[in-house]
C-alpha positions as CSV (number, residue, x, y, z in Angstrom):
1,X,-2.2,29.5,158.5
2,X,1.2,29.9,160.1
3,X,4.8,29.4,157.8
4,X,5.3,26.4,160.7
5,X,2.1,24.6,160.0
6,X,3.1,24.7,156.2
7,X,6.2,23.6,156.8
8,X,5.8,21.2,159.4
9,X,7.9,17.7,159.6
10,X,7.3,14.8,160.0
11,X,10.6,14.2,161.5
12,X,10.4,16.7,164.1
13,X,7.9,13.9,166.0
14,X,9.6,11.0,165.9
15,X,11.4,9.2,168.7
16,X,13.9,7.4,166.7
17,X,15.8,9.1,164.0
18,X,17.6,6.0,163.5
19,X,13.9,4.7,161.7
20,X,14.2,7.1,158.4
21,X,15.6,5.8,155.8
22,X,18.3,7.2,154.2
23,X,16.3,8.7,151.5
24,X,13.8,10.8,153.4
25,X,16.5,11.7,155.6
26,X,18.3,13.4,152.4
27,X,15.0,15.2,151.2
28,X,14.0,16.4,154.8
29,X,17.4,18.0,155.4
30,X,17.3,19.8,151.6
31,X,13.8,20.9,151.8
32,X,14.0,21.7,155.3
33,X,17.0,23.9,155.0
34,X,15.5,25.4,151.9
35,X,12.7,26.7,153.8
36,X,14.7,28.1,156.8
37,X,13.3,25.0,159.0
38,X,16.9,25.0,160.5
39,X,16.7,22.2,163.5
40,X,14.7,19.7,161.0
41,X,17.5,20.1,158.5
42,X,20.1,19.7,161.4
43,X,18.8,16.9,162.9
44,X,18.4,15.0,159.8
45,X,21.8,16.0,158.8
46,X,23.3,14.6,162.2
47,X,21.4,11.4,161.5
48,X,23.0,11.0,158.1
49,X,26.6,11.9,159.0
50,X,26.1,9.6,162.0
51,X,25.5,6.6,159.9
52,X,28.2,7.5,157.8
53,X,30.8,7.3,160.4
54,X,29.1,3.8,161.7
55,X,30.7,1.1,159.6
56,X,28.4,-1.3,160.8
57,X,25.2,0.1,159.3
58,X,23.4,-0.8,156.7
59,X,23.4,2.7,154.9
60,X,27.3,3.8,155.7
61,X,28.2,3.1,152.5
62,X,25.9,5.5,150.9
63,X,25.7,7.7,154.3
64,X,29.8,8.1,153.5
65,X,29.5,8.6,149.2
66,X,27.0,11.7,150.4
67,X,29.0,12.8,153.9
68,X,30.7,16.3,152.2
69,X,26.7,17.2,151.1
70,X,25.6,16.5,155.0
71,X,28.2,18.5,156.4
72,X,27.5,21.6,154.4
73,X,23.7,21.7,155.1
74,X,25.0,20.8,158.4
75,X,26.7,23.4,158.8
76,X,24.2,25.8,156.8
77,X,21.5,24.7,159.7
78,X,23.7,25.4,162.3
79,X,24.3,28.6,160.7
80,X,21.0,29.6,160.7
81,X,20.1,28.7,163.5
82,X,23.3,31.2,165.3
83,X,25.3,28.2,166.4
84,X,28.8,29.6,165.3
85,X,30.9,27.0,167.0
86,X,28.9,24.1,165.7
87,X,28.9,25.3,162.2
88,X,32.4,25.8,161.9
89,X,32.5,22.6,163.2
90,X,31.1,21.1,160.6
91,X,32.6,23.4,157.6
92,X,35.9,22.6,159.5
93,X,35.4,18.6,158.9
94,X,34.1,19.4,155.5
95,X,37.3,21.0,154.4
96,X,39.7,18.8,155.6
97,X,37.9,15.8,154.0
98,X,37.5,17.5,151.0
99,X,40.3,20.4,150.1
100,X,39.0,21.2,146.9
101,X,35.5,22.1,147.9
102,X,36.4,25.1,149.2
């Protein structure tokens, strides 16, 4: 058995991101980053800082209290998966929201 099939997502099939709740989203991007499953850990990142920029949804509040955690493995996915530009990106807009974590 291949390290994909063991490692497989859920998330990877589904249409609508937007449909996983905060939650999952948070454990998919932790255990997907911790087992080098970049793009699952990426797009469930996006999904979280997404909703944390939206005001208007239901999760922003906690989406925003957990934004400087989502731009790291953000930016740890992107790493991995050789996107320089997109990971600075996103250590970029975690240092400037948060000074001292660096």
């Amino acid at each position: 058995e291949s390290q994909d099939a063991v490692f497989s997502c859920p998330f990877d099939n589904l249409a609508q991101p937007a449909g996983v709740s905060l939650a999952n989203l948070q454990y998919i991007a932790r255990t997907m980053l911790d087992a080098g499953q970049f793009e699952s850990a990426l797009k469930a990142c996006e999904e979280l800082l997404a909703r944390s920029r939206d005001k208007g949804h239901p999760d922003h509040a906690q989406a925003n209290e957990i934004r400087a955690g989502s731009l790291y493995r953000a930016g740890r996915a992107a790493l991995g998966l050789k996107r320089p530009k997109e990971t600075l990106k996103h250590m970029d807009a975690l240092l400037k929201e948060n000074p001292r974590s660096g």
